[in-house]
SEDOKE-594003 format. One line per field, with one value per atom (N, C-alpha, C, O): residue number from 1; residue in three letters; x, y, z. Coordinates in Angstrom, 3 decimals. Each point is the difference from the previous one (the first is absolute). Layout:
// residues N
resi NUM:... .
resn ALA:... .
c1 X:... .
c2 Y:... .
c3 Z:... .
END
This chain:
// residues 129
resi 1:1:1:1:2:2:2:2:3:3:3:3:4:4:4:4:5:5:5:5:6:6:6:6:7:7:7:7:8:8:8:8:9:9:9:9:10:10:10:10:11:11:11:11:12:12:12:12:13:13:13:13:14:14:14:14:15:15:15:15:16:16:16:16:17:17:17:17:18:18:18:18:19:19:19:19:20:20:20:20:21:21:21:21:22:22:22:22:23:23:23:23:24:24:24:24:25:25:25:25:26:26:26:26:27:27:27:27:28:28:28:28:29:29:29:29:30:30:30:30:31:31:31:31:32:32:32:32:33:33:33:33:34:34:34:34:35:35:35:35:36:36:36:36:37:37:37:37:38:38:38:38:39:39:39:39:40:40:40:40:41:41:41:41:42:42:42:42:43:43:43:43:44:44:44:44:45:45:45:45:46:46:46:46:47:47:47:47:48:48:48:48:49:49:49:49:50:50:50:50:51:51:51:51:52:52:52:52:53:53:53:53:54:54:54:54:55:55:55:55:56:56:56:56:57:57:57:57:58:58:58:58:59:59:59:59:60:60:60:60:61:61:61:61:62:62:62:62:63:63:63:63:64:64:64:64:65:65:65:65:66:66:66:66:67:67:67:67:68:68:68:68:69:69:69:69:70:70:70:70:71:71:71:71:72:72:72:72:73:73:73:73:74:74:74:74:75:75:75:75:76:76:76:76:77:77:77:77:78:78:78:78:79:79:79:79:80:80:80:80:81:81:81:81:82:82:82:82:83:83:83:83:84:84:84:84:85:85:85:85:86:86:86:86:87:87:87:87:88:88:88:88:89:89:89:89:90:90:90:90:91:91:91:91:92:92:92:92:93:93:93:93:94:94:94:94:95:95:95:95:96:96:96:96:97:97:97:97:98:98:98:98:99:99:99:99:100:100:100:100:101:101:101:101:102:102:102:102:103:103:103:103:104:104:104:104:105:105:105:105:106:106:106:106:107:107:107:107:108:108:108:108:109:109:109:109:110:110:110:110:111:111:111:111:112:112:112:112:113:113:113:113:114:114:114:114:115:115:115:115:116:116:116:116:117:117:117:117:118:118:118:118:119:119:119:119:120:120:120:120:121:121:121:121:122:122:122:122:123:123:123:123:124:124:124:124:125:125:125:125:126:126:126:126:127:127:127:127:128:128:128:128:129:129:129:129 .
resn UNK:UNK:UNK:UNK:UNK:UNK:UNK:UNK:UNK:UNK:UNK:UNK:UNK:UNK:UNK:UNK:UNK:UNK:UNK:UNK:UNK:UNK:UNK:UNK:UNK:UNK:UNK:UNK:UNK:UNK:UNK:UNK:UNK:UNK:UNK:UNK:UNK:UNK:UNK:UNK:UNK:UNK:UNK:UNK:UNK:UNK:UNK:UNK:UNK:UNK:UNK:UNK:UNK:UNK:UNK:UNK:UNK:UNK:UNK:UNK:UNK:UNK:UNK:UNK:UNK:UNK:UNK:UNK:UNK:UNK:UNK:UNK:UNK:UNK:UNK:UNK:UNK:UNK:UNK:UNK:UNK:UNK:UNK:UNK:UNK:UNK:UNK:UNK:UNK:UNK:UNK:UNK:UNK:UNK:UNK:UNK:UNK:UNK:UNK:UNK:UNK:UNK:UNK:UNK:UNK:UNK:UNK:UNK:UNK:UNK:UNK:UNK:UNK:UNK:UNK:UNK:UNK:UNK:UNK:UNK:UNK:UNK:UNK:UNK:UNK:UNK:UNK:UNK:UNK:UNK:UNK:UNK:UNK:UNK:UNK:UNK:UNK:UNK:UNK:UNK:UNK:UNK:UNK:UNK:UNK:UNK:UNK:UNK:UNK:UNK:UNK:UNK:UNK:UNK:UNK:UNK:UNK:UNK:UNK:UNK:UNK:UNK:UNK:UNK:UNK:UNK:UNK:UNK:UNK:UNK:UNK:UNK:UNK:UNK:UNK:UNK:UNK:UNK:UNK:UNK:UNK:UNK:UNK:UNK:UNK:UNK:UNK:UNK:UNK:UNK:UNK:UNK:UNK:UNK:UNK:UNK:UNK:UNK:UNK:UNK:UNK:UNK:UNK:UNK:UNK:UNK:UNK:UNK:UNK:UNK:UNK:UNK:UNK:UNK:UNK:UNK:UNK:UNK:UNK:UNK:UNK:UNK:UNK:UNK:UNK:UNK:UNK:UNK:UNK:UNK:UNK:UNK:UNK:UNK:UNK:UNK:UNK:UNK:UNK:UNK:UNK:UNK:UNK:UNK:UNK:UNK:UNK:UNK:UNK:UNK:UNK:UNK:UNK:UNK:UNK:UNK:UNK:UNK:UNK:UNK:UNK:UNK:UNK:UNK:UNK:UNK:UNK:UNK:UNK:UNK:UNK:UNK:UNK:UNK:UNK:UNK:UNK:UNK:UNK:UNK:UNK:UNK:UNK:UNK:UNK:UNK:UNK:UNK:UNK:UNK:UNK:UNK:UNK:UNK:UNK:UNK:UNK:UNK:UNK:UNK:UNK:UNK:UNK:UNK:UNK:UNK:UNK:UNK:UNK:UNK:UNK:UNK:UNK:UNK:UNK:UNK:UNK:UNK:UNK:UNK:UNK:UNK:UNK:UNK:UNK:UNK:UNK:UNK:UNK:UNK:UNK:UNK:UNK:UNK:UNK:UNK:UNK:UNK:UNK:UNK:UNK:UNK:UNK:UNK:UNK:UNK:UNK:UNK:UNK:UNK:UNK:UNK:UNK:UNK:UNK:UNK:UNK:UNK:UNK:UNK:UNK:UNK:UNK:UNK:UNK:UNK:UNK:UNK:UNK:UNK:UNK:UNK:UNK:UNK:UNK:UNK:UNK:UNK:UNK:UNK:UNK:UNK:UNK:UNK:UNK:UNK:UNK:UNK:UNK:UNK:UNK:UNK:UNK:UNK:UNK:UNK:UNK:UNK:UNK:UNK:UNK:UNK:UNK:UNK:UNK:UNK:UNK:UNK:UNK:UNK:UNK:UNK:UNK:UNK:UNK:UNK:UNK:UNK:UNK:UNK:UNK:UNK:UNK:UNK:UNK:UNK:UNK:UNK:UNK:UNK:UNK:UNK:UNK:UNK:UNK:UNK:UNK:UNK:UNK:UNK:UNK:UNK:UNK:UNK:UNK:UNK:UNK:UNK:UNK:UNK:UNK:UNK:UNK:UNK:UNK:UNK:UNK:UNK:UNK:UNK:UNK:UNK:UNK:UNK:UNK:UNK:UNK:UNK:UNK:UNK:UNK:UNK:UNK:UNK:UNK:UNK:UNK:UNK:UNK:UNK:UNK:UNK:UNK:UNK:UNK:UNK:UNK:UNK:UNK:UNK:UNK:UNK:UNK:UNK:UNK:UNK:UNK:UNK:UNK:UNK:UNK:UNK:UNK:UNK:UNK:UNK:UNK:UNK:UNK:UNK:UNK:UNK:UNK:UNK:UNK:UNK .
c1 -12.600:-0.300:-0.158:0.597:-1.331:-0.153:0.503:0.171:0.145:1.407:-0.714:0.843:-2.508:0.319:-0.215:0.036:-0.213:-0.059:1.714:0.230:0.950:1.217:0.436:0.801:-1.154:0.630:-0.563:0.720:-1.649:-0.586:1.156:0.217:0.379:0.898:1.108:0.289:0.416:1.414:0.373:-0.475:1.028:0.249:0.774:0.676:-0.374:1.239:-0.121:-0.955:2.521:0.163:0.776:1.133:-1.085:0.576:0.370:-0.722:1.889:0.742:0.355:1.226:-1.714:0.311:1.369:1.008:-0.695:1.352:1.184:1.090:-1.494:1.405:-0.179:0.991:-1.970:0.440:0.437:-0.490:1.658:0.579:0.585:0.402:-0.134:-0.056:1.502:0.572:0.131:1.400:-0.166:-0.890:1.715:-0.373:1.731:0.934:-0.846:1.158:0.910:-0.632:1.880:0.499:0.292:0.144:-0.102:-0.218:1.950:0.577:-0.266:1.714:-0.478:0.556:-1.990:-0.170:-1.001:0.164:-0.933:-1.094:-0.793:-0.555:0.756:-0.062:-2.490:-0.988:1.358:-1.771:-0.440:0.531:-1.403:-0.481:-0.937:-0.531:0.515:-0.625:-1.763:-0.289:-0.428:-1.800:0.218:0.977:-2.347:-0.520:-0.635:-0.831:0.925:-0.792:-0.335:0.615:-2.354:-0.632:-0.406:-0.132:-0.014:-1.066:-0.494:0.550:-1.977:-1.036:0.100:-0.017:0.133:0.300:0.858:0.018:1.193:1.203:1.220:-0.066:1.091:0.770:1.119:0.235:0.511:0.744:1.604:0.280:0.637:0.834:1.519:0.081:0.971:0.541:1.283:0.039:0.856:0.884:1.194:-0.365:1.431:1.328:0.403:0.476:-0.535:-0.141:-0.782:-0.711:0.717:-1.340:1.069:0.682:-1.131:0.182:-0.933:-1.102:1.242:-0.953:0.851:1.086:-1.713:0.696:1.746:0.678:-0.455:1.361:0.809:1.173:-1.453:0.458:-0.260:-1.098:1.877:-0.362:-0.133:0.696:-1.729:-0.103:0.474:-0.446:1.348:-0.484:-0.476:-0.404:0.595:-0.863:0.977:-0.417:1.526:1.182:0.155:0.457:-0.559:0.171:1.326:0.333:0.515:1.368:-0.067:-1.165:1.907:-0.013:0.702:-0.147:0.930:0.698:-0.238:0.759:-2.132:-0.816:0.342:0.713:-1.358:0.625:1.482:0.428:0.251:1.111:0.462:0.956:-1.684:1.088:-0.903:0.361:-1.240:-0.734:0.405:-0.123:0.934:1.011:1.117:0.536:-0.428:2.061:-0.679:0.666:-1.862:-0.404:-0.009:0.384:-1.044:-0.647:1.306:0.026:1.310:0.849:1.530:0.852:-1.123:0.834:-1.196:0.535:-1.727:-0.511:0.410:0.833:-1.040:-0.157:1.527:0.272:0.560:1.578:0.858:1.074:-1.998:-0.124:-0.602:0.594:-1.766:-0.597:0.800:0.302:-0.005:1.225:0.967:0.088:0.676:1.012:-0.116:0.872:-2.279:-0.116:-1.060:-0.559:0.605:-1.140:1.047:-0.148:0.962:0.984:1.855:0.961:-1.133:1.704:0.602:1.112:-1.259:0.568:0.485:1.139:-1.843:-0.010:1.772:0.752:-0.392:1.075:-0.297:-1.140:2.385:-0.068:-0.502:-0.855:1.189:-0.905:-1.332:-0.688:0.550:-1.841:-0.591:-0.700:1.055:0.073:-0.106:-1.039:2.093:-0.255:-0.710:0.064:-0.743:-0.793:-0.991:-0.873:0.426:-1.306:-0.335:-1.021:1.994:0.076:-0.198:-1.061:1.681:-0.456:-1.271:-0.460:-0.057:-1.812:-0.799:-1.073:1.974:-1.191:0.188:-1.018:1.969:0.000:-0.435:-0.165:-0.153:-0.453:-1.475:-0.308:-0.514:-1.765:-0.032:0.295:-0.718:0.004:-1.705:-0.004:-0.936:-1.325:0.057:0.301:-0.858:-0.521:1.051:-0.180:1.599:1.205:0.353:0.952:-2.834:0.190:-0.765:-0.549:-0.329:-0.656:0.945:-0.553:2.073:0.669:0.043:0.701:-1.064:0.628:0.649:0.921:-1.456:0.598:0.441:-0.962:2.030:0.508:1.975:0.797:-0.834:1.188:0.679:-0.369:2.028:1.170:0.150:0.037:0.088:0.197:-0.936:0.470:-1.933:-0.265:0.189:-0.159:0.746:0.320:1.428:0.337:0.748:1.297:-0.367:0.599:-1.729:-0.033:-0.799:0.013:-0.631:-0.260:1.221:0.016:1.222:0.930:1.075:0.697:-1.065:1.354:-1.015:0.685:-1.916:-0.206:0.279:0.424:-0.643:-0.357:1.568:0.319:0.368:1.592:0.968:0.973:-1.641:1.024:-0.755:0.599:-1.674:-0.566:0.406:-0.659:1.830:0.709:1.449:0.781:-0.497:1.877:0.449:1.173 .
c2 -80.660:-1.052:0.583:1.020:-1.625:0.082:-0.546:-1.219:1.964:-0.186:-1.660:-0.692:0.251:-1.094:-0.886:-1.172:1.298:-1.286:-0.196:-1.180:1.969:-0.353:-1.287:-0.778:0.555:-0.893:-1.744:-0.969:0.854:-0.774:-0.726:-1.193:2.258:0.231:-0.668:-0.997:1.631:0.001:-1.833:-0.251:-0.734:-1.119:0.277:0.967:-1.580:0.099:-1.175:-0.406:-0.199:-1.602:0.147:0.114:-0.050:-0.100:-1.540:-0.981:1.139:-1.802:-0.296:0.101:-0.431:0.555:-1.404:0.702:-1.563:-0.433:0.481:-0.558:1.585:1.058:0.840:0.132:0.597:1.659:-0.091:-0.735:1.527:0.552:0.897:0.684:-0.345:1.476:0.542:-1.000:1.647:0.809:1.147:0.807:-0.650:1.627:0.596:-0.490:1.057:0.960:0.270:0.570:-0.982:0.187:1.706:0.474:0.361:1.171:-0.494:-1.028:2.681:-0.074:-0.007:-0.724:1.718:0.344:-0.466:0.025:-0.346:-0.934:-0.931:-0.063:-0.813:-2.030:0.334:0.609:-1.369:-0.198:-1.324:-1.055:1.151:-1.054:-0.461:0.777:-1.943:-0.516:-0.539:-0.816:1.260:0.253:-0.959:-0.294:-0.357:-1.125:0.339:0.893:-1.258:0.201:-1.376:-1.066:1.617:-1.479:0.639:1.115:-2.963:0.273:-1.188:-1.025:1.482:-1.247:-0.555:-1.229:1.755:-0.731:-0.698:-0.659:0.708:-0.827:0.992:1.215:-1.741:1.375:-0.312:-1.132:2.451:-0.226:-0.017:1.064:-1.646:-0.101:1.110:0.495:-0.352:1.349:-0.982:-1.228:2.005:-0.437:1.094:1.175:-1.377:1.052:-0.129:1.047:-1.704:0.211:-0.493:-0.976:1.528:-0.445:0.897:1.024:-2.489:-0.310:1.347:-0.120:1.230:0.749:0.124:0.549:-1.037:-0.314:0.472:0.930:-2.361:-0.140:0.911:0.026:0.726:0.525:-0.134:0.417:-0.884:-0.284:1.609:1.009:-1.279:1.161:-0.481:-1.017:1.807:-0.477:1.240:1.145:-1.755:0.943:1.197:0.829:-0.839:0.683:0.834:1.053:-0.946:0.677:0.164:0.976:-2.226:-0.485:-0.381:0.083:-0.542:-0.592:-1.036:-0.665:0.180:-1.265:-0.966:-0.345:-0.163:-1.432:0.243:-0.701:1.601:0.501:-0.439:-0.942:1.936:-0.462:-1.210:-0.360:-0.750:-1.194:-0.808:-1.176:1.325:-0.528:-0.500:-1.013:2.973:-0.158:-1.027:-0.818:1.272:-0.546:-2.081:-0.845:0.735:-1.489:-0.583:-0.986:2.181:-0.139:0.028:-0.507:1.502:0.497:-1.632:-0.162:-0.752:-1.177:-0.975:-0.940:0.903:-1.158:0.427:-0.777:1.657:0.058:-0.321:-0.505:0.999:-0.777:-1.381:-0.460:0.125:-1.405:-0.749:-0.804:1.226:-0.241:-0.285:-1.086:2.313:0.585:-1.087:-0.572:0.369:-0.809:-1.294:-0.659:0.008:-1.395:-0.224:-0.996:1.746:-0.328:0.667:-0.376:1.098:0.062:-0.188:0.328:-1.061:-0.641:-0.419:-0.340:0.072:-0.370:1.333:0.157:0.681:1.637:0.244:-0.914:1.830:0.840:0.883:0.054:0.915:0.622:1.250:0.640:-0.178:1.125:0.081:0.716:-1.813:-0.224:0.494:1.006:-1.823:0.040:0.844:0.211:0.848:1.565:0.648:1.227:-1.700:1.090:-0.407:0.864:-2.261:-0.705:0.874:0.671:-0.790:0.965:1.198:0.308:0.710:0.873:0.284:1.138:-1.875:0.053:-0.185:0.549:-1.746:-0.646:1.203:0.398:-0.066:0.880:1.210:0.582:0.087:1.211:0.621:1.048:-1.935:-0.084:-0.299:-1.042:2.239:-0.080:0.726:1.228:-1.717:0.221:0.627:-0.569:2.332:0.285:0.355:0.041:0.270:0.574:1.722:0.685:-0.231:1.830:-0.095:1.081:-1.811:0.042:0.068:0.377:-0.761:0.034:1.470:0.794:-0.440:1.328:-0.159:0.660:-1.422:-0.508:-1.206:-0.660:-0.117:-1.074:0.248:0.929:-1.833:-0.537:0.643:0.497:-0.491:-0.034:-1.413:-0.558:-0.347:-1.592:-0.614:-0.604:0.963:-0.504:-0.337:-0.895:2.755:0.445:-0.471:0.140:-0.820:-0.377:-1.698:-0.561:0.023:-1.557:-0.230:-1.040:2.071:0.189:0.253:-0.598:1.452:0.674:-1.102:-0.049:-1.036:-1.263:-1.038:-0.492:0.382:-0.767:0.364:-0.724:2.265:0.708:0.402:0.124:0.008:0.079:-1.570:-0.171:-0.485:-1.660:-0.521:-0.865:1.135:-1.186:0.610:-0.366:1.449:-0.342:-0.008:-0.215:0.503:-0.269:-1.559:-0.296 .
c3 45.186:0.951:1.392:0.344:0.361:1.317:1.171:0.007:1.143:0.571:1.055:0.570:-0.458:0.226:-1.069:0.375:-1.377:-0.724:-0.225:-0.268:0.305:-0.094:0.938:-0.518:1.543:0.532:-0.632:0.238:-0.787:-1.157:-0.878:-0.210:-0.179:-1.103:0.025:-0.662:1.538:0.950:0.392:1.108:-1.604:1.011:0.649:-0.351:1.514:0.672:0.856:0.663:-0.877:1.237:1.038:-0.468:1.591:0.870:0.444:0.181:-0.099:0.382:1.464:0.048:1.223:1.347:-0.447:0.076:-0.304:-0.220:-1.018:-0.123:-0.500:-0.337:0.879:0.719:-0.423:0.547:0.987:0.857:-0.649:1.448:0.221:-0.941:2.194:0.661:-0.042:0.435:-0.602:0.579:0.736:-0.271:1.237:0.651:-0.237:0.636:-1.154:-0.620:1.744:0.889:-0.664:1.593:-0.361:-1.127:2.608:0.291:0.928:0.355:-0.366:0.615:1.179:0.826:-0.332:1.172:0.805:1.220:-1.586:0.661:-0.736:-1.096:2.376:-0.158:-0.405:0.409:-1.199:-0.528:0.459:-0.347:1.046:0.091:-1.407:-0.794:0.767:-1.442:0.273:0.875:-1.521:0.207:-0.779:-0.689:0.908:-0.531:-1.193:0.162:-1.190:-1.447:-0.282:0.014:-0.400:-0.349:-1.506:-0.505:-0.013:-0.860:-0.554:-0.401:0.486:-0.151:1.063:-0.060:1.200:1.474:0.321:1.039:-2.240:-0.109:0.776:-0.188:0.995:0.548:-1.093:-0.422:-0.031:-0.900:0.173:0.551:-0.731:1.050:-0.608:-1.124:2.267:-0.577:-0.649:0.069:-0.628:-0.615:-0.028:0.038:-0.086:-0.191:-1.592:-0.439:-0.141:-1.179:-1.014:0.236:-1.426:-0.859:-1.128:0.046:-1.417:-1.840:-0.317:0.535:-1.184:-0.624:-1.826:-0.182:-0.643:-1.357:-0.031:-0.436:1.280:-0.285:0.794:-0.371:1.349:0.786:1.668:0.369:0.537:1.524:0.570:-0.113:0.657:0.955:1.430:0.531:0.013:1.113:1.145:-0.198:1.202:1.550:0.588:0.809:-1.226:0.410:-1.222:0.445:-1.528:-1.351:-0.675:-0.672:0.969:-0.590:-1.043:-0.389:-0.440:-1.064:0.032:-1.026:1.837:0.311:-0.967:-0.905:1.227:0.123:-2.397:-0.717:0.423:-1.573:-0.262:-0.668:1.417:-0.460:0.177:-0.687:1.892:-0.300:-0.520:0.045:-0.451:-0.753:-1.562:-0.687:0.513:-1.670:0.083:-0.747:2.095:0.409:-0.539:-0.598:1.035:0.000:-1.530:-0.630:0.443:-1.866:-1.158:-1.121:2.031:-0.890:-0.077:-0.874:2.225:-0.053:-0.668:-0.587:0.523:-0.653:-1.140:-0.466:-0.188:-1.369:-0.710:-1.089:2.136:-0.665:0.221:-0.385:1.099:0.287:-1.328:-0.719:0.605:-1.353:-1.171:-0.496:0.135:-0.819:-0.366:-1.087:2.251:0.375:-0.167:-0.567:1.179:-0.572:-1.590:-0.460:0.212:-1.595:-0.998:-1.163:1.334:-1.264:0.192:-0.697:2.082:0.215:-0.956:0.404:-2.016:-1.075:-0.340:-0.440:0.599:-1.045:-0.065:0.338:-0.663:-0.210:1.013:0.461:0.093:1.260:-0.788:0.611:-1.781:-0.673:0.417:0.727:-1.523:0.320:1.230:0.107:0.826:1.478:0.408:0.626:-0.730:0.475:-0.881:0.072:-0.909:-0.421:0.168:0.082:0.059:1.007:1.242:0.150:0.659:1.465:-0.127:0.544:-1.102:-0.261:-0.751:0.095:-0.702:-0.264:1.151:0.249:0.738:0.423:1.409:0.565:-0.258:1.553:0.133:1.072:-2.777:0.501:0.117:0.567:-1.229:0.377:1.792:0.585:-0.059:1.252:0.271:0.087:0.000:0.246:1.793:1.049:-1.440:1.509:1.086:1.218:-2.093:0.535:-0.159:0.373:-1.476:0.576:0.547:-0.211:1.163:0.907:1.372:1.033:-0.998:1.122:0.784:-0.628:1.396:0.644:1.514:0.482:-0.054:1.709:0.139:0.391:-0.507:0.523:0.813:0.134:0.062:0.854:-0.818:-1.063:1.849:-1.142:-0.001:-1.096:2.486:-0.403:-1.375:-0.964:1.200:-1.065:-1.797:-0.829:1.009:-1.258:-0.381:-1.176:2.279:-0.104:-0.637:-0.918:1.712:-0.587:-1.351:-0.660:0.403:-1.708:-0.751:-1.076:1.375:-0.732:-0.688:-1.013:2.490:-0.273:-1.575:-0.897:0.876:-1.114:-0.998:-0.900:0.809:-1.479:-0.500:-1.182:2.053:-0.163:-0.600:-0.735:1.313:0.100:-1.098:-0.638:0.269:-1.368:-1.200:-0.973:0.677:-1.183:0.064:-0.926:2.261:0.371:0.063:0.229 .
END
């Protein structure tokens, strides 16, 4: 094939109401933020952004992840707690222990808080004591 009939080929959609911009923060010097258009649309910036199930954000923490679990790790024993309150306490803990340890996008952690990592520690600790 020939390198212009490829673009023929190729679709591609651009959505100017999803796309948007992040500029990664620097320790040492402040960026000013350039205007990016497209389709004459300006696209607007954001500090964080969903990329499959993982927040990025502009600072390169992992925070926004971890309490994200700490969120995911009390619904789900909440859950727990009200859909099998008849069970036996056997059951129960071994419900919890199924349900707390699927943690999606937690070896992706390399930089966060210690606070953060302390208010994850209290769910995953207390939902079988």
């Amino acid at each position: 094939m020939y390198a212009p009939a490829l673009p023929n080929l190729i679709l591609l959609f651009f959505y100017t109401t999803k796309s948007q911009c992040m500029i990664i923060n620097s320790k040492w010097k402040v960026l000013r933020n350039p205007s990016f258009q497209l389709f004459s649309a300006c696209l607007p910036y954001t500090d964080k952004y969903k990329y499959l199930g993982h927040v990025i954000c502009a600072d390169l923490t992992d925070d926004a992840n971890v309490m994200k679990q700490t969120r995911s790790l009390y619904a789900r024993a909440n859950l727990i707690i009200r859909k099998f309150s008849q069970a036996s306490l056997a059951s129960k803990i071994v419900l919890f222990k199924a349900y707390r340890t699927p943690m999606y996008g937690c070896q992706l952690w390399s930089s966060s808080f210690q606070f953060s990592l302390n208010k994850l520690k209290v769910p995953w600790v207390s939902t079988v004591t």
